[in-house]
C-alpha positions as CSV (number, residue, x, y, z in Angstrom):
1,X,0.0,0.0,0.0
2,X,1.5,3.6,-1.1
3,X,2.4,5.9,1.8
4,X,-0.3,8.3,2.3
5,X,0.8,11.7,2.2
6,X,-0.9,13.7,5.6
7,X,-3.6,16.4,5.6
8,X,-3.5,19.5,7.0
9,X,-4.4,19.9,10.9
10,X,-7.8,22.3,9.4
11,X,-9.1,19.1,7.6
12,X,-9.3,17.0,10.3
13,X,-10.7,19.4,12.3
14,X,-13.5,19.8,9.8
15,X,-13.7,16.2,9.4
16,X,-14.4,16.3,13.0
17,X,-16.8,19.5,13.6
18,X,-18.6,17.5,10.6
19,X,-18.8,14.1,12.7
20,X,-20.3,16.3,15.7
21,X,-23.1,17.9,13.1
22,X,-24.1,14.2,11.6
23,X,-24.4,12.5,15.2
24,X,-26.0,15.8,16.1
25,X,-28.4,15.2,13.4
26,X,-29.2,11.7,14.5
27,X,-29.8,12.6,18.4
28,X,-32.4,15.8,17.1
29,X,-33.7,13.7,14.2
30,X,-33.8,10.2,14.9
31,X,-34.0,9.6,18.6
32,X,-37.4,10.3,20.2
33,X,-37.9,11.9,23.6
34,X,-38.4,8.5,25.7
35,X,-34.8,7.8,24.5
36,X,-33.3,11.1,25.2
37,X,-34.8,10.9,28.9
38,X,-33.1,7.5,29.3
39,X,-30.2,8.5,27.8
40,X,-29.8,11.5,30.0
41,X,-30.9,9.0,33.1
42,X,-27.8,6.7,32.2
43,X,-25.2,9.0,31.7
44,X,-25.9,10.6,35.4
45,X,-26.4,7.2,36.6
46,X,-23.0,6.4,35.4
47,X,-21.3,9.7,36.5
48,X,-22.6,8.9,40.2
49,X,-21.6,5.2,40.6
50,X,-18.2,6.0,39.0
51,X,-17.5,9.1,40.9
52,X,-18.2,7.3,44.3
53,X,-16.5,4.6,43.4
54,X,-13.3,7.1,42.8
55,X,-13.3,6.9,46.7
56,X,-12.0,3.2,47.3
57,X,-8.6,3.4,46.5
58,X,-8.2,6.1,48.7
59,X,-10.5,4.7,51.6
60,X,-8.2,1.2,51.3
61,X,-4.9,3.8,51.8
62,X,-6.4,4.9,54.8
63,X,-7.1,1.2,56.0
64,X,-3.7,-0.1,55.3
65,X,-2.4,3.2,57.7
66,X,-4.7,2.0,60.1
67,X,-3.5,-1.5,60.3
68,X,0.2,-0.7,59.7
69,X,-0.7,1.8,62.8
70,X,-2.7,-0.4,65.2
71,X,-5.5,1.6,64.9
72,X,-8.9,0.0,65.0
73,X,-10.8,3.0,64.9
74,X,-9.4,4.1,61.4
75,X,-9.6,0.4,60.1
76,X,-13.9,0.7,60.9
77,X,-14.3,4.2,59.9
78,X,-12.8,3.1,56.3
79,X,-14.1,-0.2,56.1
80,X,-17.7,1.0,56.7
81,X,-17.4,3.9,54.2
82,X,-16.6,1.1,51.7
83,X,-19.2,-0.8,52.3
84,X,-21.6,2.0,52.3
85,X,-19.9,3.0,48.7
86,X,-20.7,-0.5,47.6
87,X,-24.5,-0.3,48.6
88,X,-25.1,2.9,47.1
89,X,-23.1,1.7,43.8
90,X,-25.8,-1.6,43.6
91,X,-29.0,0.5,44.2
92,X,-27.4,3.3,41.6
93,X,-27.1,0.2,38.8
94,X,-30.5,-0.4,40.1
95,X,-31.9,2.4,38.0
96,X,-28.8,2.4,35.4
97,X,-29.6,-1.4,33.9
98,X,-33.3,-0.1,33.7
99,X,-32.3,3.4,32.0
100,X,-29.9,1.3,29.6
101,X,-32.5,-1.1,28.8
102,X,-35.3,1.3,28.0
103,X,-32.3,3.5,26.2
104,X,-31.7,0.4,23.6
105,X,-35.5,-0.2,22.8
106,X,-36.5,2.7,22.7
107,X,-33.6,4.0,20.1
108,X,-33.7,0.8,17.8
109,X,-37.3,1.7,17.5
110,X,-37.1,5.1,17.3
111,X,-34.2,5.3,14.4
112,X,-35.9,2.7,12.7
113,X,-39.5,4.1,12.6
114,X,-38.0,7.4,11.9
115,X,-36.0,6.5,8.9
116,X,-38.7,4.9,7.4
117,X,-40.9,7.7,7.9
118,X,-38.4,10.3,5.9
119,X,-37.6,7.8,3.3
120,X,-41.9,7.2,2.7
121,X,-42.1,11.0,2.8
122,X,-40.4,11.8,-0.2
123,X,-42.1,11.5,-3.6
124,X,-42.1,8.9,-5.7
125,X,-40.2,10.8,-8.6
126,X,-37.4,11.3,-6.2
127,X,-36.9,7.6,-5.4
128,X,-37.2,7.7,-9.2
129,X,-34.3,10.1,-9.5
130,X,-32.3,9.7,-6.5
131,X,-32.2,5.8,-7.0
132,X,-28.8,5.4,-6.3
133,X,-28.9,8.0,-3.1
134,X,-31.9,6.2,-1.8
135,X,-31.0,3.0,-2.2
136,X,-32.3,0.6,0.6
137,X,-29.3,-0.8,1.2
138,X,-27.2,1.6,1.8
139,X,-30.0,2.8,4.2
140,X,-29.7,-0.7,6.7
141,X,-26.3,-0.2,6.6
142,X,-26.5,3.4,8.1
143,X,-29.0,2.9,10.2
144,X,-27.5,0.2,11.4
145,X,-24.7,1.7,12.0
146,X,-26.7,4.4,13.6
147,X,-28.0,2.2,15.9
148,X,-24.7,0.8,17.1
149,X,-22.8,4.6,17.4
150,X,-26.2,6.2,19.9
151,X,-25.3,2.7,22.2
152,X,-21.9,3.2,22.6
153,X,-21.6,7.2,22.9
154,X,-23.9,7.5,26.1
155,X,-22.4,4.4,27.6
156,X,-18.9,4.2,26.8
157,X,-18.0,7.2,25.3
158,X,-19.8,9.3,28.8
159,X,-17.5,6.4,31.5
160,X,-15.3,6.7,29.4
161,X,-14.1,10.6,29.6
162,X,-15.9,10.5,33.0
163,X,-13.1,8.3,34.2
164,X,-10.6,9.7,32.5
165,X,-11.1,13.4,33.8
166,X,-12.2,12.2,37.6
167,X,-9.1,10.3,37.7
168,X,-7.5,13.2,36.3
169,X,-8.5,15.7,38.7
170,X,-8.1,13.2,41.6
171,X,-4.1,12.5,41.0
172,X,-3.4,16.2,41.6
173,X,-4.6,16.1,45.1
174,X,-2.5,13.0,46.2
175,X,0.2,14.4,43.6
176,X,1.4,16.9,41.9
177,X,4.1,15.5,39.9
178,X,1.8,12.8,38.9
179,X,-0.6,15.5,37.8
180,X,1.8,17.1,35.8
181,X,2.8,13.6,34.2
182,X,-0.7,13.0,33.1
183,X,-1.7,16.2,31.6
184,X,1.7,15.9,29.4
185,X,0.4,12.3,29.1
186,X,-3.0,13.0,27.8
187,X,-1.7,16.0,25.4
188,X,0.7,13.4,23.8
189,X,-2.3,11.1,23.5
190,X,-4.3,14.2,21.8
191,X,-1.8,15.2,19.5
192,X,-1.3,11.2,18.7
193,X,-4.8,10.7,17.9
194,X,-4.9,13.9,15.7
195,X,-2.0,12.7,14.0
196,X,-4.0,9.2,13.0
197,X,-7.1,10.2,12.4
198,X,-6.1,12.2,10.0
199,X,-5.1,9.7,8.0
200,X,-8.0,7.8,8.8
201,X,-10.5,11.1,7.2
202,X,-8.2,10.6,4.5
203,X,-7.6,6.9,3.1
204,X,-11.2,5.3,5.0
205,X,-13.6,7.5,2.5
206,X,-12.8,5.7,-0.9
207,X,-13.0,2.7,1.2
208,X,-16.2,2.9,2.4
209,X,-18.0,4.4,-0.9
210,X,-16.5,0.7,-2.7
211,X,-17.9,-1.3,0.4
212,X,-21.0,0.5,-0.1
213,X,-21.2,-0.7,-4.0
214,X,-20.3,-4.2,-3.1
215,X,-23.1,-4.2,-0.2
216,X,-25.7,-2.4,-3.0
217,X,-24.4,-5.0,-5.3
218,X,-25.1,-8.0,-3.1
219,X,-28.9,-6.9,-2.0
220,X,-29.5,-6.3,-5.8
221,X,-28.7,-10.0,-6.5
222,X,-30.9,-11.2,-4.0
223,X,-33.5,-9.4,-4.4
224,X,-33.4,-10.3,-8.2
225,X,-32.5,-13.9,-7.8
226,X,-35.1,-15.1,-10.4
227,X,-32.7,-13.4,-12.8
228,X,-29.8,-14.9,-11.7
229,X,-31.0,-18.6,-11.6
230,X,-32.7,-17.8,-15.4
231,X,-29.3,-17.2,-16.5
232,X,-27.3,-19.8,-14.8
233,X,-24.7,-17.1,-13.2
234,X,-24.8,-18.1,-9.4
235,X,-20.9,-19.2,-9.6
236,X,-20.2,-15.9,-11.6
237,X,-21.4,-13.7,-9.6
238,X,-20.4,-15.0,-6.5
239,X,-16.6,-15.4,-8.4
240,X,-17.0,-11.6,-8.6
241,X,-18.4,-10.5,-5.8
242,X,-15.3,-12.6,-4.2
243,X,-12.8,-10.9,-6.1
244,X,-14.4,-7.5,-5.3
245,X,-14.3,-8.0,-2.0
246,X,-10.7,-9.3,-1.9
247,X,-9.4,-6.8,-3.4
248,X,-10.9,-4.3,-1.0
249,X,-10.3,-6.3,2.3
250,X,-6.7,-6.7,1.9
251,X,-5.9,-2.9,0.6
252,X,-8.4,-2.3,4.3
253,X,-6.6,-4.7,6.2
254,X,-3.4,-3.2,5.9
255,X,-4.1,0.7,6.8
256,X,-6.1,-0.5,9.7
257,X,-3.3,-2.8,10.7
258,X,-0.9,0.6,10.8
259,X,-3.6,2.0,12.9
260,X,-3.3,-1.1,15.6
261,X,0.7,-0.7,15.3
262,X,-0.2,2.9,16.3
263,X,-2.0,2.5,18.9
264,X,-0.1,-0.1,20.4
265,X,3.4,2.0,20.4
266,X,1.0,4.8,22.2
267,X,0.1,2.2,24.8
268,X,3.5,1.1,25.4
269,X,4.9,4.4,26.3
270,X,1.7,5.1,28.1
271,X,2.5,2.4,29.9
272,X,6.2,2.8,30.6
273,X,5.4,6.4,32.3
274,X,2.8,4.9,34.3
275,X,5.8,2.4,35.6
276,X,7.9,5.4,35.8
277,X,5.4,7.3,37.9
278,X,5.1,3.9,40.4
279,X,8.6,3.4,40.2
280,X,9.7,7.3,41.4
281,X,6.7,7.5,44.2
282,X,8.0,4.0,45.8
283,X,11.3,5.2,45.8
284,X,10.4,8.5,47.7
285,X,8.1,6.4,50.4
286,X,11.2,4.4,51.0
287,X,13.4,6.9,51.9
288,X,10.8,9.2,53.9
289,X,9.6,6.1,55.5
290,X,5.9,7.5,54.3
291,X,3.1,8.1,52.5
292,X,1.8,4.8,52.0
293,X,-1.3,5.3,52.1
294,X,-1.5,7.7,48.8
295,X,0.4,4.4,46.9
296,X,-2.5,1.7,45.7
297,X,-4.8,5.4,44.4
298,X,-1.8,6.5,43.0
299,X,-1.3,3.9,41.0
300,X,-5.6,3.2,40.0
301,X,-6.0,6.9,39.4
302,X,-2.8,6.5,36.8
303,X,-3.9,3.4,35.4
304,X,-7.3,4.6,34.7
305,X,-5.7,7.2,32.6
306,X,-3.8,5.3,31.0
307,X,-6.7,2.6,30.1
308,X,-9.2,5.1,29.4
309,X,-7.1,6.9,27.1
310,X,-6.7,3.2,25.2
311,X,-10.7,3.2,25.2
312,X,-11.4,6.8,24.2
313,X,-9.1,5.8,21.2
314,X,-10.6,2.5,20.2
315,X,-14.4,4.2,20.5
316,X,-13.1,7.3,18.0
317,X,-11.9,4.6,16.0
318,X,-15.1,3.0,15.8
319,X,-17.3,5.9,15.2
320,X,-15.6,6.9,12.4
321,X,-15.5,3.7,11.0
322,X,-19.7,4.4,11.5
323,X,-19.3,7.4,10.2
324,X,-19.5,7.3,6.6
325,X,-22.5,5.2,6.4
326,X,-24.4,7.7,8.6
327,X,-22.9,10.8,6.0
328,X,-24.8,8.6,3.3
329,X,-28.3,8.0,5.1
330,X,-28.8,11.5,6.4
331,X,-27.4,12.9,3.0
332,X,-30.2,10.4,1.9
333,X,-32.8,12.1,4.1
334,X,-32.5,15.0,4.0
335,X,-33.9,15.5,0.8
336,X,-36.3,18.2,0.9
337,X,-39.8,16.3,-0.5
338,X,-41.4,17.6,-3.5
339,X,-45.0,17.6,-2.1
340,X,-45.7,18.5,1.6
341,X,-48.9,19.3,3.6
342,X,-49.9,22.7,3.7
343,X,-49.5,24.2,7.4
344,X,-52.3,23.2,10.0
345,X,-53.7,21.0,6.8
346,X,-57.1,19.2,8.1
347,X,-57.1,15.0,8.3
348,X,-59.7,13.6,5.8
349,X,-62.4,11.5,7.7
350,X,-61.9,8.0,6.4
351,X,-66.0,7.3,6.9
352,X,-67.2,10.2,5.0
353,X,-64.4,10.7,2.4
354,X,-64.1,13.6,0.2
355,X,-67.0,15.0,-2.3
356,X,-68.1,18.1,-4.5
357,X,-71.5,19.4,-4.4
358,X,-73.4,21.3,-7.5
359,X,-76.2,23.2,-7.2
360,X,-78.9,24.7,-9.6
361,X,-77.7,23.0,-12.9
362,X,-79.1,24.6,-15.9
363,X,-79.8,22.9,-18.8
364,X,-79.9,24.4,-22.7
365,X,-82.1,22.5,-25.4
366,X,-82.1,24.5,-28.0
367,X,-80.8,28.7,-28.4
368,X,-82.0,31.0,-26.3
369,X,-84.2,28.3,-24.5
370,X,-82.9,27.8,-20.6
371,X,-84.7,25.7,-17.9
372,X,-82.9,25.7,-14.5
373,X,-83.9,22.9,-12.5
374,X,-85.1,24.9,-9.3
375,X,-84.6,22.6,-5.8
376,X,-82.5,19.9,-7.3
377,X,-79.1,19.3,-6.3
378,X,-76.8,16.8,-8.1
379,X,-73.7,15.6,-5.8
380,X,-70.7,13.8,-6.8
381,X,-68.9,11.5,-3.9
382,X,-65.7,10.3,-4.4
């Protein structure tokens, strides 16, 4: 595969203002208001359990103290703030699993009904038109993929930069130098993102719009199978929908292979700092002969960092692998139709039905002759 030659910084930043408008688009336009409310419900419900959770490591600090000190007191006082952490984390997933449940009914429903309606609302000269735009399809695979991106934004993508800012805040309490570690941490982890998704804006479009032709390709066959068995071309096409496909997957394969090397050299440094950090604050305990206690939420507080800075990556990776097929269905849909309803546009009554009314008919026999047919009325019902 040639060696993609980078973009500059502003495309990717437009390539990403543009990702915010289209999921945008599919929160105002898609999702209904039971599923925003749950949506809302989860991500506080998530944001509370985590953040009290945030407390263990630094209760269990305070226990080992107590125990390396004798002190039974301190060892109580901590071990019951734990376990009243614990309970109010189970009755908070209480209300979470039922928020995430109604969430993923309600938006599968939602986006699904909601797509349909747009794509029935426009005429049939535009289906007519815009066959290629519209095609059905490419539709299931977006809103599919639609689907998939509102699940995994609320739940991981809210833990996820919950996390990774609590634990960010938190480390410059118990330390400063680890502070200052992780901010230069996480702005290396920015800029390192930046610097591959760039090239992911760049080489994944012409990917997508040829796996969108195969996928158009393969519903055409099977929806016109008659024609395919008339002919006697089952091993052909499949032959060439193989090759297609191979020929794609491999050129694929490879850039997103670059993007695992990527991120895996990102990890491993990640990682080695966070050993560094360890390393340096055991080495300072030893010789002061203290601080024990700010050791084990040192070193969760760091390693959430580092972890959640693995899983921010991996879900950007994944929406934008969503992303193109979501462009394509709300390019799709937002079509403006050719007929609309007039504003505040009465219902017709489906047991009366529409009708036209004449009244006083005149009728002409010969010139000059007129007889008008007084009292009669002659109605038309359609």
């Amino acid at each position: 595969m040639a060696k993609e030659e980078y973009t500059d910084p502003k495309d990717y930043q437009m390539g990403l203002r543009e990702g915010f408008r289209i999921y945008a688009w599919v929160w105002r336009e898609l999702m209904g208001d039971e599923g925003k409310r749950a949506v809302k419900i989860l991500i506080l419900c998530l944001c509370l359990g985590n953040l009290i959770s945030m407390s263990i490591p630094w209760m269990l600090g305070k226990m080992d103290s107590g125990l390396r000190s004798a002190n039974s007191s301190t060892v109580i006082h901590f071990f019951s703030g734990i376990a009243l952490v614990l309970l109010m984390r189970r009755i908070i997933q209480y209300f979470e699993s039922h928020a995430r449940e109604t969430m993923f009914g309600e938006k599968q429903g939602t986006i699904d009904l909601r797509t349909i309606a747009l794509f029935f609302g426009l005429s049939i000269g535009q289906h007519l038109r815009e066959n290629d735009l519209l095609s059905a399809s490419s539709l299931d695979k977006g809103r599919a993929r639609a689907n998939e991106s509102m699940g995994m934004l609320p739940t991981e993508g809210g833990e996820t930069l919950f996390l990774l800012g609590s634990s960010y805040i938190a480390l410059w309490f118990i330390s400063p130098l680890a502070g200052g570690v992780a901010t230069a941490m996480i702005g290396l982890s920015v800029a390192w993102s930046i610097r591959i998704n760039r090239r992911i804006v760049r080489v994944t479009l012409p990917y997508e719009r040829e796996f969108q032709k195969i996928n158009r390709t393969q519903h055409e066959r099977l929806r016109y199978v008659e024609r395919v068995k008339t002919f006697g071309k089952e091993q052909e096409e499949l032959a060439e929908l193989q090759r297609r496909w191979n020929s794609l997957i491999v050129r694929d394969r490879v850039f997103w292979f670059w993007v695992a090397d990527q991120n895996t050299l990102r990890n491993i440094l990640n990682t080695c700092v966070l050993l560094g950090v360890l390393g340096w604050s055991v080495y300072r305990m030893h010789r002061s002969h203290s601080g024990y206690s700010t050791l084990l939420p040192l070193f969760i507080w760091m390693n959430n960092i580092v972890d959640n800075i693995w899983r921010l990556g991996n879900l950007e990776h994944r929406m934008n692998w969503n992303l193109p097929s979501i462009r394509a269905m709300r390019e799709a849909l937002s079509i403006v139709p050719d007929i609309t309803d007039q504003p505040n546009a009465k219902d017709v009554d489906d047991a009366h039905g529409l009708h036209y009314q004449l009244q006083n008919i005149t009728h002409t026999y010969h010139p000059g002759m007129e007889r008008r047919a007084k009292g009669e009325t002659s109605r038309l019902v359609l």
